[in-house]
N, C-alpha and C positions, 0 to 999 in steps of 0.2 A: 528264506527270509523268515526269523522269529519276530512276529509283533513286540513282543516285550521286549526285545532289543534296539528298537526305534525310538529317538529321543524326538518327539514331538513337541516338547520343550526348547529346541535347541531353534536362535533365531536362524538357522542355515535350513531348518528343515520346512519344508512345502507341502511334501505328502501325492506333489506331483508328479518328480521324476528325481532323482538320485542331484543329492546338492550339490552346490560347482565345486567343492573335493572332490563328490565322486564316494565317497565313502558311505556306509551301509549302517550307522550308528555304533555297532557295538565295536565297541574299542578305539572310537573316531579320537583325536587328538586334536581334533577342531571345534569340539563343543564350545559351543558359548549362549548359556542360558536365556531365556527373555525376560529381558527387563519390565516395569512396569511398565503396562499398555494406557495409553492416554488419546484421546480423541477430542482435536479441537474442531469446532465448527464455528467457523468464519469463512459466510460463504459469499457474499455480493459484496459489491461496489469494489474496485480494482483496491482503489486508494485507501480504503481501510484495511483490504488485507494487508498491504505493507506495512500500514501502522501497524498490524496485530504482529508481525515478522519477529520481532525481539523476544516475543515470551517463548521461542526456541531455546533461548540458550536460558532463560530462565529455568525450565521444563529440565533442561539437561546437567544443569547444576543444583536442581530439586532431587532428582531421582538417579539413581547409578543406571548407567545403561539403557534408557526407557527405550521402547517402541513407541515414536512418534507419528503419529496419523494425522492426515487433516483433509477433511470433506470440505471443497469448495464448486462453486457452479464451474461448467466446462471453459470460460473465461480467467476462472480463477485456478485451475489446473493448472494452465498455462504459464499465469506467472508464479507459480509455485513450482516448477518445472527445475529440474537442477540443482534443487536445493539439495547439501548436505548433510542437513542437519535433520532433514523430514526423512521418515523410515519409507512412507507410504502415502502418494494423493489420492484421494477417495473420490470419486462424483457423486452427484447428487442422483445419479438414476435409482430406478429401481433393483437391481439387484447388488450395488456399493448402499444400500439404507437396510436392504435385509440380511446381508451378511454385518452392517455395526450392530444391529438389534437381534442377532445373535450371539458373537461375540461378546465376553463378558470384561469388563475394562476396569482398571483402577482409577482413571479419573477422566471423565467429559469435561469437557471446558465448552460452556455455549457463551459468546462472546458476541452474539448478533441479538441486539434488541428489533427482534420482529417473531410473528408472531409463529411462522411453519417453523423456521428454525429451533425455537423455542423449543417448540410439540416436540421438533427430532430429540433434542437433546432430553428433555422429560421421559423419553421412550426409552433409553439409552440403558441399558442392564450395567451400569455401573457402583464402586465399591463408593464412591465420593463424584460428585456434582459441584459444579462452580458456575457463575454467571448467572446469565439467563434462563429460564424455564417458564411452566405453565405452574398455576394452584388450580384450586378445586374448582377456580368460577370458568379456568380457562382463559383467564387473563394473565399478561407478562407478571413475573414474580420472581425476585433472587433467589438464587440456590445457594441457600447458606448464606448464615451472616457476614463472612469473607466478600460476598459480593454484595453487601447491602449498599457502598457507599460509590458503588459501579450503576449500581441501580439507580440511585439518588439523581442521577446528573440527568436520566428522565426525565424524573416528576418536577424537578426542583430549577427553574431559569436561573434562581440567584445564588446555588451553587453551580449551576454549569458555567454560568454565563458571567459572572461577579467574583466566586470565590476560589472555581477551580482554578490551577496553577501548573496541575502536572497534564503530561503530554498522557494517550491511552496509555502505551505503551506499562509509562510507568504503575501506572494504575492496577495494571496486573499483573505488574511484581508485587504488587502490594499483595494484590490476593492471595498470589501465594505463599505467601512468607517468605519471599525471595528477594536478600537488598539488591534493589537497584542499583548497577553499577558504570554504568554509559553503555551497554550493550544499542546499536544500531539496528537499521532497517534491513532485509535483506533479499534481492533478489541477483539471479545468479543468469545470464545469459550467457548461449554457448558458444565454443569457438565461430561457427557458422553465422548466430547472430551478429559475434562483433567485426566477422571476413565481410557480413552484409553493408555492415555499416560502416567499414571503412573505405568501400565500395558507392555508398550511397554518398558519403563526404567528398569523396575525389569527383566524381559525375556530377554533383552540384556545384563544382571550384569553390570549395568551402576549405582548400587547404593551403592555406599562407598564413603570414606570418605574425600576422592580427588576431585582436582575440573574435571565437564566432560566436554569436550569442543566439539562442534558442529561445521564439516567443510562442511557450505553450496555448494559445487563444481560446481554448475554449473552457468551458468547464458545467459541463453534461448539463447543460441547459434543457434537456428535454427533462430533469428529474430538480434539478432545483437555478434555475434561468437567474438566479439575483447574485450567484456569485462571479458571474462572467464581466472582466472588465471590458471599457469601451472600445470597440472598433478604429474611433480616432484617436484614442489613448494606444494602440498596438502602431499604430502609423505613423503619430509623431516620436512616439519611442523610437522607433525603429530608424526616422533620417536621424533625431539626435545621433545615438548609436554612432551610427556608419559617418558623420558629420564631426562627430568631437572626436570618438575617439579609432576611428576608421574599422572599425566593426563593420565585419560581415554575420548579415542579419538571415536567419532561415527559421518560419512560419513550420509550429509543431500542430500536430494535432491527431483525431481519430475519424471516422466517419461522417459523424455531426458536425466537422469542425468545416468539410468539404468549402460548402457556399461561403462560410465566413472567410474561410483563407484565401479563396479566389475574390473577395472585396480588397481585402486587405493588399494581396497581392498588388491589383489593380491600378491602387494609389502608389507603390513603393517599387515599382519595376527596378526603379535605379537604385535603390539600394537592399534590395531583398528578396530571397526565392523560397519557393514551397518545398520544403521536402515532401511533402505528398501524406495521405493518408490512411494509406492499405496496408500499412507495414502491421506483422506480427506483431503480439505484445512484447517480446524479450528484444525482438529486431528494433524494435521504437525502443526502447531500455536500453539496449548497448549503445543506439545511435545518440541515447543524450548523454553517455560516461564521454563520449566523443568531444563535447561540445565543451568551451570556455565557462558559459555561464548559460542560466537558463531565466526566462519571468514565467512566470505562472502564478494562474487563479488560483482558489484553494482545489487542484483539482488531480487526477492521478498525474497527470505529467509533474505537477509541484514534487509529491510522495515519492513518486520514480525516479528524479533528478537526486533528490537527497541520498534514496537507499544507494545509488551507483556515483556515490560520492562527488557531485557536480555542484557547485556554487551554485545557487541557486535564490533566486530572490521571490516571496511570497506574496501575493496582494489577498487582503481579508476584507471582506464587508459585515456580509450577515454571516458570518461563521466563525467559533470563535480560535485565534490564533494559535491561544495556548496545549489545543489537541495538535499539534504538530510538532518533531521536534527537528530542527536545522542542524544539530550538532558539530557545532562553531564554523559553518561552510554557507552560511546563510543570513538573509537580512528579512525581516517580515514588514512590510508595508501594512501599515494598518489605518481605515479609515477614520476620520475626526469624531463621527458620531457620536452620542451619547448612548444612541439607543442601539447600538452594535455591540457585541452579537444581540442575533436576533433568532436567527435558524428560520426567518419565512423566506419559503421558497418562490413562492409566485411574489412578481411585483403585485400583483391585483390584491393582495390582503397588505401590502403595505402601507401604511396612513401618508406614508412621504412620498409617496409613488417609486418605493427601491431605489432612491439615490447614492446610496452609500457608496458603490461599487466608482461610480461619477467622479465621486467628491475626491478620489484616489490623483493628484495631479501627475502629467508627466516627468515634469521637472524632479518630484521624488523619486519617484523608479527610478530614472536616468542614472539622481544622485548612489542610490544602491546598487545597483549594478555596476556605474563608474568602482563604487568602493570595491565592490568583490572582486573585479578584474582588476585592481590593484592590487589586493592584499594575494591572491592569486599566483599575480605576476611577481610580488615579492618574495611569497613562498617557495 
């Protein structure tokens, strides 16, 4: 073996053991250069990395060939799992942070307004920076004027909350000089996932000839409790439902959602069951592609219904609608308020005591969801 005959260049090469040709570089007929290296960091909350999901193919109709990276928490690994379009999932430990910060990259994308993430991407030996970062005070600060108006929707309630109009998604086509072009969300569950979940559908008698509607109930209450609608807004949905229009009703959820769905449950024996909630993330993702139609808070199950193409109906209070996008498969319920959005998380700072979410009536949902399993059914 001549060193100088090794293409360390070539995206097949590892340096760990002979690539799956099998060939030795010199003279390989399978070179294929790397592309520009790019490293996003979008790393909490499930339901925003799906909203960040689009600047994939952004990325890839930016740059010939890129090496696409993306560092998220061991949660967010997960549903990033499968993807096609990502080269490489990165975690957040210690030795996926010292091998980015050595690596030398032609463009970081820090897409998380908070503060560690930030530092990462500040740290980051790269050719260009976008998003978020630290300045000299060590306070959040755009990287590059490309993201000055990314940054804005911070500081500024009456552009977040009043003037913006476009979903994230598209926000960072913008940055990139990439027209937006209806690129979606994307997560990718595997055969396994969805053999689970059509498993999980037949052992609940969820498969007849009806349509089955999915009520996502929670929406992470332990990190912002005001977007969660009412317990007897999931209840009386749920006879409507199954009463007009013979819907069989099945109670989504994650861990947090445990005690709530066993209330709910409670009340609706006769026309509703728990799918339960221990399932994987991709296994809960396939099991809503499964599903007729879904309701949901503004909350991952809402983001996960859309990416895996599921009708889908939204309820909004304090959060504003317009970060989300439906692409023509969805109805957004949005409350009467004046003072919505709002972004507080606790009811205790709220002067109305968090009504918003209240003021959302049954009879609307009902009427959105009736719509989407019509138009649905039409389809």
């Amino acid at each position: 073996m001549e060193l100088d005959q090794l293409r360390s260049d070539c995206r097949h090469f590892t340096g760990y053991r002979p690539c799956k040709y099998g060939c030795e570089c010199g003279g390989c007929t399978h070179f294929a250069p790397d592309g520009p290296s790019v490293l996003i960091l979008k790393m909490n909350q499930l339901g925003n990395i799906v909203k960040t999901t689009p600047i994939l193919h952004a990325l890839r109709r930016k740059y010939e060939n890129p090496n696409l990276c993306w560092m998220a928490s061991p949660a967010g690994c997960k549903l990033l799992a499968n993807n096609p379009l990502i080269d490489e999932v990165l975690t957040t430990n210690a030795d996926d942070l010292l091998y980015c910060q050595v690596r030398k990259w032609d463009l970081v994308l820090g897409l998380e307004a908070d503060r560690q993430v930030a530092a990462i991407a500040t740290s980051m030996n790269a050719a260009k920076k976008l998003g978020f970062g630290l300045n000299e005070h060590a306070k959040l600060w755009p990287l590059g004027p490309e993201s000055e108006y990314l940054y804005s929707l911070n500081l500024s309630n009456q552009v977040r909350f009043r003037e913006n109009r476009r979903a994230y998604h598209e926000i960072y086509f913008d940055m990139l000089g990439v027209p937006y072009e209806g690129e979606e969300y994307e997560i990718h569950p595997g055969e396994q996932d969805f053999a689970y979940a059509d498993h999980l559908l037949w052992s609940l008698g969820l498969v007849h000839e009806g349509p089955v509607v999915g009520l996502n109930t929670g929406g992470n209450a332990a990190r912002f409790e005001t977007k969660q609608w009412t317990i007897d807004g999931f209840v009386h949905l749920a006879r409507m439902l199954h009463q007009e229009l013979n819907a069989k009703v099945v109670l989504l959820g994650g861990p947090a959602e445990v005690a709530r769905n066993a209330e709910i449950l409670s009340r609706t024996r006769d026309c509703a069951v728990d799918s339960g909630c221990g399932h994987s993330i991709l296994q809960f993702c396939a099991f809503l592609s499964r599903l007729s139609c879904v309701v949901s808070g503004d909350a991952f199950g809402l983001q996960a219904a859309v990416a895996v193409k599921t009708p889908t109906v939204g309820l909004f209070g304090p959060t504003p609608p317009s970060e989300i996008a439906m692409f023509g498969r969805g109805r957004k319920v949005v409350t009467d308020l004046d003072c919505s959005p709002c972004y507080l998380r606790n009811a205790s700072d709220c002067p109305r005591g968090a009504d918003c979410m209240e003021r959302i009536s049954v009879e609307e949902v009902f009427e959105a969801t009736a719509e989407l399993l019509g138009n649905s059914v039409a389809g």
